[in-house]
N, C-alpha and C positions, 0 to 999 in steps of 0.2 A: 530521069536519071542520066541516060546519056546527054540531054542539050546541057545538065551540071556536069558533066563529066568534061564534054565541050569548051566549058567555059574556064575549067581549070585549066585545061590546056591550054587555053589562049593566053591567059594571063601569067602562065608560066615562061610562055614561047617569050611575050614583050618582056617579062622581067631578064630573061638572058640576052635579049637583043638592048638592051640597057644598058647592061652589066658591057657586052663585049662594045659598044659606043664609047663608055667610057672609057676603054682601052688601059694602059700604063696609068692613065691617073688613078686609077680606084685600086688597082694591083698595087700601087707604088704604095699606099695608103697602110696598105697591111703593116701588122706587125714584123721589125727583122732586127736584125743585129748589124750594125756599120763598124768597121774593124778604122778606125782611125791611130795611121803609122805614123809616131815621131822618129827622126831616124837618127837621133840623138839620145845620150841616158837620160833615165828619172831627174828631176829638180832641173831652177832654172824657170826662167818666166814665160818660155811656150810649153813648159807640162804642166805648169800651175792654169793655164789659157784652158789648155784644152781637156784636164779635170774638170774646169768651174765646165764649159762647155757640155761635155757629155756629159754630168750631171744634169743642167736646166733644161736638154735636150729633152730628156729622161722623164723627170719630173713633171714636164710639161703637156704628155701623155703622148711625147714622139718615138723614134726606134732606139730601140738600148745602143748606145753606142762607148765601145770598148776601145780604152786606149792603150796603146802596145810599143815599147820603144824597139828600137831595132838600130842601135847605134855601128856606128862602125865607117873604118875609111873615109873619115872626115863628111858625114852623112849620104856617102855612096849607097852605102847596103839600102839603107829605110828606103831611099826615095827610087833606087831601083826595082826595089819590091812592089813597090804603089805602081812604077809605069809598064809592070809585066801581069799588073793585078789584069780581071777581068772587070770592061768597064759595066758592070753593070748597078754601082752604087754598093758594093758590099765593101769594099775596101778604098780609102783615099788616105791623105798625107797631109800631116801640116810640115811647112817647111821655113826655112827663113833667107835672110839673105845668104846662106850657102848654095843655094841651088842657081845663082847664078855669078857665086865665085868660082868655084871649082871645076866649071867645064874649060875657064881659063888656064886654070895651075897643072891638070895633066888630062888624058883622056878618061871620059868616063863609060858606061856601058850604056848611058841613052840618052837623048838631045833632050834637054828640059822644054823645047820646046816643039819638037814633033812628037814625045811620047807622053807628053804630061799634058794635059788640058786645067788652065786654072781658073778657079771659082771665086776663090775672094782674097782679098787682104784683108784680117782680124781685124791687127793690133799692130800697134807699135809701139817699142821700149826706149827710151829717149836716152841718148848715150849723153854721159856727163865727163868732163874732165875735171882732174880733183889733182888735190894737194896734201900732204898730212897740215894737220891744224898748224903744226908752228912753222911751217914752210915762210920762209921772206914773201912769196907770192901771191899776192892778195887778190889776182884781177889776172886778167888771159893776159892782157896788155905787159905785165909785169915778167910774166914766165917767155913771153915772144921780145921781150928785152933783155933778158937774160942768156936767151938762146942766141939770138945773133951776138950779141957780146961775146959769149965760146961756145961758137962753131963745135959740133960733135961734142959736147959735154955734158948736155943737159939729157936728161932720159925720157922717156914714156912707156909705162908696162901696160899690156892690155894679154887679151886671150890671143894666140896667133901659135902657128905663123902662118900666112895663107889665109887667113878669116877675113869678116869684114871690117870688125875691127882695126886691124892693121890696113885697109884701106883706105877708114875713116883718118887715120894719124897720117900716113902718107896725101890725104886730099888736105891735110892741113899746114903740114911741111909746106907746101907747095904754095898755097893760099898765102902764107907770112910769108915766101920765103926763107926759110930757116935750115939750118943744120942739126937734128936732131937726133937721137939714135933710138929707134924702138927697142923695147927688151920684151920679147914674145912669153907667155905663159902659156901653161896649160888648162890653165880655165881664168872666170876675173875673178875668183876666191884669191889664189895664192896671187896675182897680180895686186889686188888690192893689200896683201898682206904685206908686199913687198914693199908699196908707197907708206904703210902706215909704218913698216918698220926703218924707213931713210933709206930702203936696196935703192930706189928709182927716185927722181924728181918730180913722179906723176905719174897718172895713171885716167886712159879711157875706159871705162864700163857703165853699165845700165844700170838705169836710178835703182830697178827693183834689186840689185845687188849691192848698192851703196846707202839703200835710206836708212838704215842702223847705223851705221858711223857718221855719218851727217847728221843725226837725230842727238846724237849724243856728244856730238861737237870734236870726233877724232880727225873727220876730214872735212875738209872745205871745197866746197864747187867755185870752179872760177868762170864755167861756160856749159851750153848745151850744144850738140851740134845738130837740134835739129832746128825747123827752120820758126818753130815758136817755140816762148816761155813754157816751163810746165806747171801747172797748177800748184803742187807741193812746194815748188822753189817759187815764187812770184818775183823773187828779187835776183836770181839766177839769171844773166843774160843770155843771147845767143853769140855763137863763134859771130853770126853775120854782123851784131847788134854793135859786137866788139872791133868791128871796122873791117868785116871781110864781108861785104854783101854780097847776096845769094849762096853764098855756105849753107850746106845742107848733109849732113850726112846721117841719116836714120837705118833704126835695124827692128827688123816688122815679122810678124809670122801670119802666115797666110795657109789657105787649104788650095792642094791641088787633089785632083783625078786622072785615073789613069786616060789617053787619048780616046775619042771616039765614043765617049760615055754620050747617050741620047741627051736630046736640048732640055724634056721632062725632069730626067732624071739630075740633071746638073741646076734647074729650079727648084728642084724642091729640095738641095742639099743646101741649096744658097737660103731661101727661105730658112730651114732649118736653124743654120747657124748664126744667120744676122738678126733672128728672131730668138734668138736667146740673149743675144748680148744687151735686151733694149732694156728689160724689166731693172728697175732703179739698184735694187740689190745688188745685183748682178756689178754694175757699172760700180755701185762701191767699194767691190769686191778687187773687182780690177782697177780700179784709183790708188788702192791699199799698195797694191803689189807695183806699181807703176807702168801698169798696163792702159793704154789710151786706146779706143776702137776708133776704125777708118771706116770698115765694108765700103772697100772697093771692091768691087765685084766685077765677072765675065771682060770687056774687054778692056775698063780703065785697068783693071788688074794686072793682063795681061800689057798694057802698055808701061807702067809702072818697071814690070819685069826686064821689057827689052829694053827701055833707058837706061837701067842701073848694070843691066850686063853690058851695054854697049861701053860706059860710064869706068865699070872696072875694070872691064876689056884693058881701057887705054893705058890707066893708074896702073896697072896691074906690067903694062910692059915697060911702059916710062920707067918706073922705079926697081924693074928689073924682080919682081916676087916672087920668090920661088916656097915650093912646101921643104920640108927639110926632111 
């Protein structure tokens, strides 16, 4: 009885000297709840992202992960909240290109890039420039001949003021040379509203807000500004294709964490989420909505980041952008 007694013991002892070997991996494993911050409201093609998201998460027998908007001060409040969270994998943020406009336009309460550590780039939304259906302008070509002909007369509404949007129209101004006037909205709803009703002579926003009227023949695309075709439009050119080579301007949503999260714990959030987006469904899901996946991940992500801050940095002083 005691050398059985013995033996229990022993094989108890190896199973917890096991258990603690494996350390954060086997602990990470467990079941938990991941609070993922948008820091913008409901609707829109980064909450429709990261619904599909923490659903396939879920389903796929991962940690329930709970999505939570926290909008406010032009995505200050959300993405503060994430860089004061605890890193320990309970809380992270999807964000978009505001996290690296708005350290430019006023001060904010934390450097995006000593208090955020980021994990991936999603997805990107492919911004379209559009025209109402009976618009004279058939072709980018047509509306940048139009502009320079009168200087300050032609329009562009998009979401602004201070977004990336309006950076993307200012990196285009620029690119033709032209005289243009943006007319800032407050979201691309009523921007689009405005081109479809004659307010504007145009309008930038993203396919997943424009494939209903392009569907139905109320507006017409005359360009994309990212740097390829997008599958729905095959016949859609790019700004570049249209005689501005290397034009580029894209608006992406990506997950950050808060700084100093461990190397474990920032793998297995990357796995998590680039592992949901591969299952075929998934990807038709996001086709529908005009969502395209990147997973850029750990430090192309982060290189991506300081380009396009350095990028709006300049646009952003050049053209003089202020928030209002």
């Amino acid at each position: 009885m005691q050398r059985h007694n013995r033996r229990r013991l022993a094989l108890a002892l190896v199973a917890v000297g096991l258990f603690a070997m494996a350390g954060p991996t086997a602990r990470s494993q467990s079941p938990r709840t991941i609070k993922l911050i948008l820091p913008f409201a409901p609707g829109g093609p980064a909450y429709a992202l990261a619904r599909i998201l923490a659903e396939q998460i879920g389903v796929s027998g991962g940690p329930t992960v709970v999505v939570e908007n926290r909008p406010g001060a032009g995505t200050e409040i959300g993405t503060e909240y994430v860089a004061r969270a605890e890193p320990d994998g309970g809380t992270i943020g999807m964000i978009s290109n505001s996290l690296v406009v708005l350290p430019h336009l006023r001060k904010v309460n934390y450097d995006p890039f000593k208090d955020l550590e980021p994990i991936c780039e999603l997805a990107t939304f492919p911004p379209l420039i559009v025209v109402e259906n009976e618009s004279p302008y058939h072709t980018l070509a047509d509306l940048i001949s139009a502009a320079r002909a009168r200087p300050g007369t032609l329009t562009m509404a998009s979401n602004g003021p201070g977004t990336s949007s309006q950076i993307a129209v200012e990196m285009l101004k620029r690119a033709a040379k032209i005289d243009m006037t943006f007319i800032p909205y407050s979201g691309y709803t009523p921007a689009i509203a405005a081109v479809m009703g004659n307010q504007v002579t145009s309008a930038l926003a993203d396919y997943s807000e424009l494939h209903g009227q392009l569907a139905t023949g109320k507006l017409r695309a005359l360009a994309t500004t990212l740097a390829r075709r997008i599958p729905p439009l095959p016949d859609v050119p790019t700004v570049a294709e249209s005689g501005y080579p290397g034009f580029e301007a894209e608006f992406f949503a990506g997950l950050i964490a808060p700084a100093k999260m461990p190397a474990p714990t920032i793998k297995e959030l990357t796995g998590l989420f680039t592992a949901a987006m591969q299952p075929a469904d998934i990807k038709a899901k996001l086709a529908e909505l005009g969502l395209y996946p990147v997973n850029a991940c750990g430090t192309d992500f982060a290189a991506i980041l300081h380009k396009q801050y350095d990028e709006y940095g300049q646009i952003i002083r050049e053209a003089n952008i202020k928030l209002e």
